[in-house]
Structure formats: structure tokens, C-alpha cells
N, C-alpha and C positions, 0 to 999 in steps of 0.2 A: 557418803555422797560421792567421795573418789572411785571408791568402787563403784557405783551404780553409772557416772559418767563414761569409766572406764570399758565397762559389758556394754554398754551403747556403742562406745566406738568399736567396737573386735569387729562387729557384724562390719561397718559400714568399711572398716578399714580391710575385710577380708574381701568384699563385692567390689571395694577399688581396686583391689589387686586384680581382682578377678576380669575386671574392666579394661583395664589396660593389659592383660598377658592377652585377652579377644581382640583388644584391636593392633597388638604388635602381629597375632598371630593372621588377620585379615589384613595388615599390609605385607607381610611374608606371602603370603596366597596369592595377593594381588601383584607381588614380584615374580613370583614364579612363573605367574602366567601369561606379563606381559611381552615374553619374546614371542608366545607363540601369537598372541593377537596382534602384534605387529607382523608375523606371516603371514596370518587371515587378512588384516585388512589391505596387503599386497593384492594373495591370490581372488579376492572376495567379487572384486570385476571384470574376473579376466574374460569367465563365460559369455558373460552381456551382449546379445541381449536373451539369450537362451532361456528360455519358461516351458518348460512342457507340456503339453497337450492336455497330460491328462491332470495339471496343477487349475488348466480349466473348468474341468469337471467337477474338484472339487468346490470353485469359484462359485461356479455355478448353483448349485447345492445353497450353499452359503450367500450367496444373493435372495434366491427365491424364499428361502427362510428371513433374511429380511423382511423379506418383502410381503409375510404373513402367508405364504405357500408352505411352508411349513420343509421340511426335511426331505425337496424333492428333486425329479432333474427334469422331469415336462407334468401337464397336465395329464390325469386319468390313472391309471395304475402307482402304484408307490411303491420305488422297488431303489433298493440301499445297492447304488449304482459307486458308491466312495468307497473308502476300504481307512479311511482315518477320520474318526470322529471325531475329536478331540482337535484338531488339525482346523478341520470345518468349523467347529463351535469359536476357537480362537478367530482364524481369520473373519467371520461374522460378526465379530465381540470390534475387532479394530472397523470394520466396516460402519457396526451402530456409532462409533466414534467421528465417523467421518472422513474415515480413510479410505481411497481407492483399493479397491479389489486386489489388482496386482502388487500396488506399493503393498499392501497390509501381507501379502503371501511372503516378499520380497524384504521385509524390516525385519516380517517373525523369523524365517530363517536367520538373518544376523544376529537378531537377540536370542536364539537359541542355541547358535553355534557358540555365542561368544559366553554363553550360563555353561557349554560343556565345558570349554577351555577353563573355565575358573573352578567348573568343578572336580575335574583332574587335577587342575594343581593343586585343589585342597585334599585330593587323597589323601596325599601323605602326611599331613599336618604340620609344614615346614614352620620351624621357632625360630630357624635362623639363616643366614648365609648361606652353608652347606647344605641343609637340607633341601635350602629354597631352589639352589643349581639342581639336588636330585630332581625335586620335583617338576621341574621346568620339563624334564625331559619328554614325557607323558604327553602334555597336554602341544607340544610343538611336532612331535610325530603325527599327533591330528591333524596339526592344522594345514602340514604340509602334505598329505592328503588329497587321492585322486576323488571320493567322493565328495570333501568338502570344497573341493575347487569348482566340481562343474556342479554340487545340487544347495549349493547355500542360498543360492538366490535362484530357484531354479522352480518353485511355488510349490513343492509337495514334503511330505512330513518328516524328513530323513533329517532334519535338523532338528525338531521335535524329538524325535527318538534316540536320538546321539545327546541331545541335553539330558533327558530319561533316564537314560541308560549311562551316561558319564556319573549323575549326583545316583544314583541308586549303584554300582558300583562302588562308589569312593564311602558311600554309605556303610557298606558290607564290609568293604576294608576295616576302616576304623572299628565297626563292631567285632570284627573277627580279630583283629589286633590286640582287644585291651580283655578279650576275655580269657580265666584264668580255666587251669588244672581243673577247680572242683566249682566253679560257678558257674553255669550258662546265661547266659543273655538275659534278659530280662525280655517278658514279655511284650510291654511298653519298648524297647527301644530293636524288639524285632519285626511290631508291627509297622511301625517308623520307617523301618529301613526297608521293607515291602512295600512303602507307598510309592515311589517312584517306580514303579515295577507295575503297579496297576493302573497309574494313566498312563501305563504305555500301552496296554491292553484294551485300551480308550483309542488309542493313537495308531495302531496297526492289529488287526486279526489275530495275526500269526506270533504275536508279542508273548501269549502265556506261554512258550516252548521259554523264552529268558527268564521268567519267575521260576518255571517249572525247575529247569537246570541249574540257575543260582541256587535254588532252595535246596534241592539234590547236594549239591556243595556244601553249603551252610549246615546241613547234617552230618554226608560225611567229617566236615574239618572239626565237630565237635565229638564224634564217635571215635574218634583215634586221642582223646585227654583223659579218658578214666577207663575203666572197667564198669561194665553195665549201666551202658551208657547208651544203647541202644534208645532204650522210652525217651529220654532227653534229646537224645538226637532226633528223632520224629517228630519230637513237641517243638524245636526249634524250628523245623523245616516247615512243621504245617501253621506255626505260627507267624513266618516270614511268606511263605504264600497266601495267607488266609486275605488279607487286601487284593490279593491278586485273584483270588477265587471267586471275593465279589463283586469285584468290577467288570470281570467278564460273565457272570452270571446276571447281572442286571442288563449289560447291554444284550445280554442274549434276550431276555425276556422284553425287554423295550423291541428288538428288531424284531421278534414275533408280535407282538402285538400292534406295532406300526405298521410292520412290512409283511407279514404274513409269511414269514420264514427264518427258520434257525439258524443261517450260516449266510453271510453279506451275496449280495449278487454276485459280486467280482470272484467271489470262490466258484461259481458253479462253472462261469464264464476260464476261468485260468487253472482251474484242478482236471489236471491229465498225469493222475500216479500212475506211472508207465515204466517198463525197464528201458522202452526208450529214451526216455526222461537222463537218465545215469550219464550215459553218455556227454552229452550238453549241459550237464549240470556240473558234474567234473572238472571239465572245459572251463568253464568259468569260474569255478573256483579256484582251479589253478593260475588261472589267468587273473584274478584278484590278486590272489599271495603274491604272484612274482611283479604285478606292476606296481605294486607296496616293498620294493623288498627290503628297506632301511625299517617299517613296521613289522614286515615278518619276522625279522630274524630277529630283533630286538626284543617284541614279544614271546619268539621261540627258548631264547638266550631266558630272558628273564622268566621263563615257566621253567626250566628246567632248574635255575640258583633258588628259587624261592620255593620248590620241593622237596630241596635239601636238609630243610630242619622241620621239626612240628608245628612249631609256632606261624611260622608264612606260612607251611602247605594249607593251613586253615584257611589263610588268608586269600591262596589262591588259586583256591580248589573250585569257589563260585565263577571267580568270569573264566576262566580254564574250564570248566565242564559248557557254560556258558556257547563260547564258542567254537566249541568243537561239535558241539548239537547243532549251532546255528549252520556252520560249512557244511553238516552232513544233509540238515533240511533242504539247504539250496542248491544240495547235487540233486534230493529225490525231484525237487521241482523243476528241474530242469534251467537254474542260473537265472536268468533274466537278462531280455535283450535291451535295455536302455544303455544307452552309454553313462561312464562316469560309476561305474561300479555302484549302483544306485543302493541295491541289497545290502551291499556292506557297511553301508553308512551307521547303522547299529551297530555294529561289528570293533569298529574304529575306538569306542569307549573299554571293553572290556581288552585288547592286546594290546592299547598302551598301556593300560592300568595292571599287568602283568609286566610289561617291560621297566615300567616304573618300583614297580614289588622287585624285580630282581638286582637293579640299580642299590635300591634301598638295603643289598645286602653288602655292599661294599664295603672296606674299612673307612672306619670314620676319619681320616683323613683329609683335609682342605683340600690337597692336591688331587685326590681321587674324584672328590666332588664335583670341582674344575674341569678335570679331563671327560667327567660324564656329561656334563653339561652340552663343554665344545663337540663332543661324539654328536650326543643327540642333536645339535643343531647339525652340523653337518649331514646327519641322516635326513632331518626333515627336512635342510636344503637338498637332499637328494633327490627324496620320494617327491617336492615339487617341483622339479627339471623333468622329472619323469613323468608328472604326471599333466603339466602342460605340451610335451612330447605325444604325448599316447595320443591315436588315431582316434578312438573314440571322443577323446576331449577335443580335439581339434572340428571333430562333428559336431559336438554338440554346441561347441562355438560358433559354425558357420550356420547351424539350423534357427533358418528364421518363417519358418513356411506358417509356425502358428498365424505368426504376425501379416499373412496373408490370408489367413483366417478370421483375420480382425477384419481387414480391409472389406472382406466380401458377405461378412453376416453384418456390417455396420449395411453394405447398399442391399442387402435381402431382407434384413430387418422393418429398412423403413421403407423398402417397397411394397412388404406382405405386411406389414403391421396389422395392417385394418380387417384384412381376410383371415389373419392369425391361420396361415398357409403352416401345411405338416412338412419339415425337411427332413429328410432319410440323408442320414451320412455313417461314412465309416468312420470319420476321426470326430468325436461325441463333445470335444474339449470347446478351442478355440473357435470354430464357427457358430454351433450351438450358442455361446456366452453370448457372444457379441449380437448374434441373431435376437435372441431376445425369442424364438420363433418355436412352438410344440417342435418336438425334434422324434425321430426314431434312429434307435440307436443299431444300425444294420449290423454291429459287433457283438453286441447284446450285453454292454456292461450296464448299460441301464434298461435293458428290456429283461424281463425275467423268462418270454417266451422263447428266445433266440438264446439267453443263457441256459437254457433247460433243456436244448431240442440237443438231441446226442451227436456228435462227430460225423460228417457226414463220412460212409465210409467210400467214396470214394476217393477221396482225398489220396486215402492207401492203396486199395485198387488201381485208380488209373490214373492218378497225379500224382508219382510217393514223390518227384521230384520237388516239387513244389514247397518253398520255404515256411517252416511251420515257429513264428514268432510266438509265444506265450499269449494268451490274450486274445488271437486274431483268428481263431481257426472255427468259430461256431457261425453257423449260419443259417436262414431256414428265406430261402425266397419265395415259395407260397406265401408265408404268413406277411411276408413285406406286403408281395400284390394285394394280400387281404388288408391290409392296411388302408393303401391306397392315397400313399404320400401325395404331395403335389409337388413336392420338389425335391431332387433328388444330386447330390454330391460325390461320385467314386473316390476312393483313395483320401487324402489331405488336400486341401486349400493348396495351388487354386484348382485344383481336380483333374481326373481323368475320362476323357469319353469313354473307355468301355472298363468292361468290370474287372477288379481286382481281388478281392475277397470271396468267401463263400457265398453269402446273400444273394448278392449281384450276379454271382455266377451260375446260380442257381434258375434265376429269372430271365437270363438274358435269351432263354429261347420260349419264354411262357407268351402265347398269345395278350393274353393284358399288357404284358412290358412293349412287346413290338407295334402293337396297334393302337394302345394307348398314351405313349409318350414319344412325346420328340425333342429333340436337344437345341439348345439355343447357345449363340455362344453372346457371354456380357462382357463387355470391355471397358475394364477400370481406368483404364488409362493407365499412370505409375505414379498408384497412391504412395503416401507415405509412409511405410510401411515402419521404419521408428527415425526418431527428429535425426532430421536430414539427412534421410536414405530413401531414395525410391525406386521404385523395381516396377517390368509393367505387369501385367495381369490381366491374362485371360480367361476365363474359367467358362468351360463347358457344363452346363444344365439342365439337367434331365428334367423337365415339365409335364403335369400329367396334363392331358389336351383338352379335359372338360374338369368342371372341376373350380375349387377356391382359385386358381390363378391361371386355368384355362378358359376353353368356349364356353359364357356364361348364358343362360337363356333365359328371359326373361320374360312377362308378361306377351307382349308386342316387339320383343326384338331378341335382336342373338350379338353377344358383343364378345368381340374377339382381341385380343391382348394383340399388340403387334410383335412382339416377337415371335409370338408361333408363322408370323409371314418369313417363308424362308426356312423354319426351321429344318431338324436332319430328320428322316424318319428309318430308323434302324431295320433293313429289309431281312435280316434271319443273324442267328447269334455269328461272331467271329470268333471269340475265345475258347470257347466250348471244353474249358478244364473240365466240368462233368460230365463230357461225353465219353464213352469205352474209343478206345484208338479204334479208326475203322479205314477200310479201303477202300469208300465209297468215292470215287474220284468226283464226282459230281455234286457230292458236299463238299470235299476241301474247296472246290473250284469254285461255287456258290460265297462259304464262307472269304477266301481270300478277295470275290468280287463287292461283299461288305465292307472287307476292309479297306481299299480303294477306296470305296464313294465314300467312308469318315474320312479318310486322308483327304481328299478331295473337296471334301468338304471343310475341314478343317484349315490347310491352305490358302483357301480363297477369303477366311476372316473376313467376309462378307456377307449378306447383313451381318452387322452386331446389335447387339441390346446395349444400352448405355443407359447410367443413370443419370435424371434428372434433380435440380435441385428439393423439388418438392416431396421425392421421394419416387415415387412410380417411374417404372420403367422405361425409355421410349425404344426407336426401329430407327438407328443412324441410317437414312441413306444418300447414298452422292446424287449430285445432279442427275436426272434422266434415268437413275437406276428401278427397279424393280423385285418385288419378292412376290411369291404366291403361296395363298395355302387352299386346300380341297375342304369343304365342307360341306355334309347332307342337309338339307332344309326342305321344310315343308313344302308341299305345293301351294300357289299365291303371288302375288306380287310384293315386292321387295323393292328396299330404296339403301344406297350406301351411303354413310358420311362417318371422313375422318377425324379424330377428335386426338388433342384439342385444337379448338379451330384457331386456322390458321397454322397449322403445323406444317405444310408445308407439301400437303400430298393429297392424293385423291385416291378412291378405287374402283377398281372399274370388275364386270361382269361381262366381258363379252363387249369390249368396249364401251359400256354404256354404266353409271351408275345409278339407274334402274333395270330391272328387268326381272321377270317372270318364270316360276319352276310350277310346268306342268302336274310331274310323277315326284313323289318323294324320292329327291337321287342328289346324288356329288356335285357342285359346281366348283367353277376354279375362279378364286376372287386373286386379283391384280392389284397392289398396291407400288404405286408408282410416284416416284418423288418430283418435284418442280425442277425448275432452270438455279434452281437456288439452293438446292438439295430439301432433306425434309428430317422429324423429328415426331411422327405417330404414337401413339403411346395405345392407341386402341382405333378398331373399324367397330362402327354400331348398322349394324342393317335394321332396318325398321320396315315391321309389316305394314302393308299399306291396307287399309278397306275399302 
């Protein structure tokens, strides 16, 4: 009976044990990690109120899938305008919960930065004191961090990918640590450690190049413990990828079947393998390493001590191949222009977790522990002096223009609600959202026709000056005119009168753009652009002239939007980046007398469009002032009235708000405001019989 009570207890007294060495070993972890999350939650606001544009677009996405639109970014075509699924699927998931959009982009970034930090400090599996100082070091060189300062709160998936890529790292670690001479891995605990590795392949595109190259590692570091060793090292490597081979082969097959294509839209839109590429891409990875330098060299230091015995080279052979694949990807693609080293933010997981492997080869000494420790803080006090210093963080600090994106698709939204008006813009993110409104994407991350159409080659030809951002350089302005937007946005919120980009440049000498639209300027007044800051805002608005939010014609009448009274009418291109250089003196002379009359016109901020509380637009004008617009109308008698009544104005024909068109021809309608000024929102002329 002693005995049998006694074989009952072994088990229960070995799973106590076991119980408590996990949770002393989860509060070592959670020691080790707490310097550096107290430097995150330092640097974690310093960006604020900075959101990217295109953390919009993902928003967006991820709304309209709320909202039983299913996986899209406008009506009509279905074209994978995101480039992180997994990203969209989460922020949707806090959305069905009840969270705002932005806040839910805004928390997942903290709770993913702060699952990396915890999972770097469990790399190393600290049991105590000392090891706990090693492993502090790892995860505090993150946090002091140029991409985790400007992109943690910043709405797009670099936090996602650095949680990924930190626990699937620290993963590989451990596995490659405790395996011996003549054992390999277990297939169970290499498929395990390939799962962090395939939702990142959910989470960014270009993620299988880190399974791919972990896994390259994870073979070599077991090909160098035996003699014929080769088949085991393949088996390891395809069995640490194999998660990762399905989770990009499914979403491959999902984007062909939803999307009707094999590779995300933003690939067609931003793939220019070019040896111009090298150049700029160099550049920036250089420029990464050195505004990192307490993580370069730390990482450098610790890949060079922890290739010194067999045991670590195994260890750090995966994020070591890892990132050396990644720096060379992002020479071929030429870097990327966002501030805050946005590309590296994966990067950030695998060369602390290297500087930390080579830490961990120090004598086991208290004192050595100590002094790593204090180094490593010191370095990630470095790298965040440095990386609140860097010109780009200081950009991305003062850029608030999204948030003037907000201001202007909140009054286009509920002006155009009801006509569900098309907007053509080049920044897809933050006006789009808030518009609520079919959008065209004149950059073509979400159009598949303008991602697809080839490079225009003029660009090279007769504009190589001309700055070429990743992302911004496709364009096709026929297919926009075939479009046949009704409202139209250059540049970012709150916009530019003439054109910026390919599309627009493209158009700006097409008869449909010059005789078909004219600009209006609306005047927000100086909304609030975030609590307690307001800025004003003007924004110029290309309108098409007939149309969901032009001359409408109706049964017995023709009603006219009052902002087209006054509008600009664009009399031949000014920009003409796609014209071949010429010595036509009598074009530049043409050209420079367009630019004039937008100056001129822009200057005079007279009329403006204003919104109303109701939502529709009106025609600010002062006492006694006047607009006119030209319109062809039938032959007939005609009657003018301005609406809504009592606004404040009348119009007139020839002095008279009646009168008569013999021939079908142009008359010139006068909208003239009272002694009291006036607030038109529309002119209805009505056939008379």
C-alpha cells in the first residue's frame, strides 16, 4: 500500500517540480525583458500622431470586410491592393470587437512589439540572475530602435513581423541548442518551430526569403555534427520549411481564386529588378546599419564569437543567413522610401538575437554578466538618441497630412454619399477611408489596370530627372479618362492643382481632362485635424462638369451644383513632364500663361465651396459678389431658381431670370449674392412650356 501511494506521488512530485522551474523560468524572462519595455513604453509616443497612409489602406480592406464587402478596397474589380494579410484579418477581428479602426492598428502594434521583446528575452532561456542580465541585452537593443520608435504605432504590419520573426528565432535557437552529435530534431518540434515562420508568410509577401534562409541554416548547422549527414540535413531543412510552404501555397491559391492572380497587386505596382535598383538600395542599407550602430556592431561582434565553436555556429547560422539574404533583397529592390527604416523592422529580431548568442559566449562570471548588461543598455540608450535625432524620424513626427485626409473625405463623403461619386487620387490611404466614397487608385496599388500597364518610358527619355519613389511610378491617363471619375485629388490631402504623378500627367493635355473638368477650390476652414490642433485647409478639386456631381439633366430641367459657378477651367497642360523638350517658344509661352491664370486663380480664394451641416456643398459668397459658369442648352424658354430657398442669391441670364435660347448654343448664367451675402448649394433652371 506504501508503495503504491508512493508511485502515485513520483509523477505528481516530478510535474511540481516541473511547475515551478516554468514559472521561476517565466519570471527570469519576464526580468529580462522588463528594461527593455520600459524603453518602449518611453519611445512608444514619441511619433504621435504619425499613421501612414498606406496603414489606411490596409483599414480600409479590413472595414469593408466588416462590412460583408468581402476582401476589397472599392466596388467592381477585386484586386489585393494590401501586401499583409494576416495584419488585415487581425485588425478586422479587434474592429468585429468593437474597436476603432485606428486604435485597433495602434494597440496591435504595442502588443506585438511588446510579444517581441518577451520573446527575445526568452531566447536564451535565463534560470537566473546572470543569464537574465545576458538576455536583457537582445531584446533592449530593439526596443531602442529607429524602426520601433517611428512604426509601433504607426498602423502597418512591421510590428506583426518583428513579433514573427523574434518568437520563431528564439524558436530555432533553443532547437538548435539542445540538439546533439548523433540526434536531429525531431520532426514535431521542427514543424513547431517553422510555425512562426508561416504566419509571417500570411503577414508580408516577401516573408518566404526568412523560412527560406532560416531553413538553409538549420541544415547547414546540422551538416557540420556527423559524417553523412547530408539526407538528415535536408530532412531537417524541409521539414522546418514545410509550414512555410503551405501557408504560402494556400494563400497563393486563395489570391488566384479571389483575385484572379498569382502574385498581390502591390508586386506588379513596386517590382522594378533593375541594376538601377542596386544603387538606392545599397544606400539604404547602408544607411540602416549605420543609424543602428550600437545594433550593428553588437550583432556583427556577436556573429563572429558565436561562429567560433560548432555548437553556436549551429545556433547562428539561421538568423546569420537570415539577414544577410534580407540586406541583399533590399539592395535588389531598391531600399524603400518611408521613413524610420520601415523594411528593417524584421530585420531587428534576427541581429539582436545574434548579438545576444554571442554575449551568451562570455565567461560565466556575475561580473561579466553585469558589465553586458550595462554595455547593452547603454547601446540601446545610444541607438534611441540616435534614432529620435535621424531627419527621417523627425519627418515622420511632423507628418500629419494623412489627418488632413481625414478632414476632407469626412466633407466629400457626406457630400457625395447619395450620388456614391468616383474619387480618383493618388494617395489611396487616408482619404479614401474616411470617404467612404468608390475610389480610383491613379498609383494603381489597387487598380490592377494601372499596376499592369508598363513604365511609361518617358519618364527616362525626357524626364530621367524626375524622382522615382518605389510605388509611385506607374501610370496610364487614358484608362483614368475612361474611367470618368467625378472627383478628382492630385498629390496627398489637401491636394495640388496640377498634376504630380504619371496618370495625371499623362491626362493633363487630353481633351476630356481640359474640357471636361474644372477645379473648385472647398474651404474647411481649420478643422481639427487631431484633439486640439487645427490647421486650415484648402483643397483644390478637380470636378467632372456633367456627371454624378456635375450638370445634371433631368427630365424638364438642368441643375447645376454651385461650385462649378466660378470654377477654373484648365485652358492647355502647364506641366508637360511627358512632353519631348521643345523650342516651340509659343508653347512654353501658352504653357507659362496657364500657369498664371491657376495662380491667379488660386490667389483670389474666391468663390470657395464650403460645407454645410447637412452635408452638400454650398457657393460662399460675399455681399454683392458674383460667379458665372457657361452652359449649352437647348432651344426654349427657361426659368432660373436658386436653391435652397432663401439662400441668399439669385441668377440671372442677361439680367433677367427668365429668358429664351433661340439655336442650341452657350449662355453665360450669373449667380450673384445679396446685401447680406449668400450660400447656394445648387441653380435649377426649368423648361418652361
Amino acid at each position: 500500500m506504501v508503495r503504491r501511494e508512493t508511485e502515485h506521488a513520483l509523477p505528481e512530485a516530478v510535474n511540481e517540480s516541473t511547475q515551478q522551474t516554468d514559472r521561476r523560468r517565466t519570471l527570469w524572462v519576464a526580468a529580462a525583458a522588463l528594461p527593455a519595455l520600459c524603453v518602449f513604453l518611453v519611445q512608444v509616443g514619441w511619433t504621435y500622431p504619425f499613421f501612414s497612409d498606406d496603414s489606411f489602406i490596409s483599414l480600409r480592406y479590413a472595414e469593408r470586410l466588416l462590412e460583408g464587402q468581402g476582401l476589397t478596397w472599392t466596388d467592381g474589380e477585386r484586386v489585393e491592393g494590401y501586401s499583409n494579410l494576416l495584419w488585415v484579418l487581425l485588425v478586422a477581428l479587434f474592429g468585429a470587437c468593437g474597436v476603432e479602426l485606428v486604435t485597433a492598428a495602434r494597440a496591435l502594434g504595442v502588443l506585438c512589439t511588446i510579444a517581441a521583446l518577451l520573446g527575445l528575452a526568452a531566447a536564451l532561456r535565463p534560470r537566473g540572475p546572470r543569464e537574465a542580465a545576458v538576455a536583457a541585452v537582445a531584446p533592449l537593443l530593439v526596443a531602442g530602435s529607429q524602426p520601433v520608435l517611428v512604426w509601433s504605432i504607426a498602423g502597418l504590419e512591421g510590428p506583426l513581423m518583428l513579433a514573427l520573426l523574434a518568437w520563431g528565432f528564439a524558436g530555432l535557437a533553443q532547437l538548435c541548442r539542445h540538439q546533439t552529435s548523433d540526434t536531429p530534431p525531431r520532426a514535431r518540434a521542427l514543424l513547431v518551430a517553422g510555425a512562426p515562420f508561416a504566419l509571417a508568410c500570411w503577414t508580408r509577401p516577401d516573408s518566404p526569403l526568412w523560412a527560406l534562409t532560416a531553413g538553409v541554416g538549420v541544415g547547414l548547422g546540422w551538416l557540420g555534427h556527423s559524417r553523412g549527414a547530408v539526407r538528415q540535413a535536408v530532412n531537417c531543412a524541409l521539414l522546418f520549411g514545410a509550414p512555410a510552404m503551405v501557408a504560402a501555397s494556400l494563400q497563393t491559391a486563395f489570391r488566384f481564386v479571389y483575385y484572379g492572380d498569382l502574385v498581390p497587386n502591390t508586386a506588379h505596382v513596386k517590382a522594378e529588378l533593375a541594376l538601377s535598383s542596386l544603387e538606392p538600395g545599397a544606400a539604404f542599407v547602408v544607411d540602416a546599419l549605420t543609424s543602428m550602430p550600437a545594433l550593428t556592431v553588437a550583432a556583427t561582434i556577436g556573429a563572429l564569437a558565436a561562429m567560433t565553436s560548432r555548437r553556436s555556429r549551429s545556433t547562428a547560422l539561421p538568423p546569420l543567413l537570415a539577414v544577410l539574404a534580407w540586406l541583399a533583397y533590399l539592395c535588389v529592390i531598391g531600399g524603400d522610401h518611408f521613413p524610420g527604416l520601415r523594411l528593417l523592422h524584421g530585420a531587428l529580431a534576427p541581429l539582436a538575437l545574434l548579438a545576444g548568442l554571442g554575449l551568451a559566449r562570455l565567461p560565466r562570471a556575475t561580473g561579466w554578466a553585469a558589465a553586458a548588461a550595462l554595455a547593452g543598455a547603454g547601446l540601446a540608450g545610444a541607438d534611441a538618441f540616435l534614432a529620435r535625432a535621424n531627419e527621417r524620424s523627425q519627418e515622420a513626427r511632423a507628418e500629419v497630412w494623412e489627418w488632413h485626409g481625414k478632414a476632407l473625405g469626412d466633407v466629400l463623403g457626406r457630400a457625395f454619399a447619395d450620388q456614391q461619386a468616383r474619387l480618383a487620387v493618388d494617395a489611396a490611404g487616408a482619404l479614401p477611408y474616411y470617404s467612404k466614397l468608390p475610389c480610383l487608385d491613379m498609383l494603381g496599388l489597387c487598380d490592377r489596370t494601372i499596376a499592369t500597364t508598363p513604365f511609361p518610358a518617358w519618364i527616362e527619355t525626357v524626364r530621367p530627372e524626375i524622382p522615382r519613389p518605389p510605388g509611385h511610378m506607374r501610370g496610364n491617363g487614358a484608362y483614368v479618362m475612361d474611367r470618368q471619375p467625378d472627383l478628382m485629388v492630385f498629390q496627398h490631402a489637401p491636394g495640388l492643382p496640377l498634376p504630380v504623378f504619371v496618370s495625371a500627367c499623362e491626362f493633363e493635355d487630353d481633351p476630356r481632362f481640359l474640357e471636361g473638368y474644372r477645379m473648385f477650390l472647398l474651404d474647411l476652414g481649420q478643422p481639427e485635424i487631431l484633439p486640439g490642433v487645427r490647421q486650415p485647409h484648402l483643397a483644390p478639386i478637380w470636378v467632372r462638369r456633367t456627371g454624378r456631381c456635375g450638370v445634371r439633366r433631368e427630365q424638364d430641367a438642368v441643375v447645376i451644383p454651385a461650385y462649378l459657378f466660378g470654377a477654373f477651367r484648365l485652358g492647355g497642360p502647364v506641366t508637360r513632364k511627358h512632353q519631348p523638350a521643345s523650342d516651340d517658344l509659343d508653347a512654353e509661352q501658352r504653357a507659362g500663361q496657364n500657369l498664371a491664370a491657376i495662380a491667379t486663380f488660386l490667389q483670389s480664394r474666391s468663390p470657395v465651396a464650403v460645407a454645410t451641416a447637412g452635408g452638400p456643398l454650398c457657393l460662399a459668397l460675399a455681399a454683392g459678389q458674383s460667379a458665372t459658369v457657361r452652359l449649352r442648352l437647348e432651344p426654349g424658354a427657361w426659368s432660373l431658381r436658386c436653391e435652397p430657398k432663401g439662400c441668399g442669391a439669385d441668377a440671372r441670364v442677361g439680367g433677367a431670370d427668365r429668358f429664351v435660347v433661340d439655336s442650341q448654343s452657350e449662355v453665360e448664367i450669373t449667380l450673384r449674392a445679396g446685401a447680406d451675402g449668400a450660400a447656394p448649394e445648387r441653380v435649377r433652371l426649368l423648361r418652361e412650356r
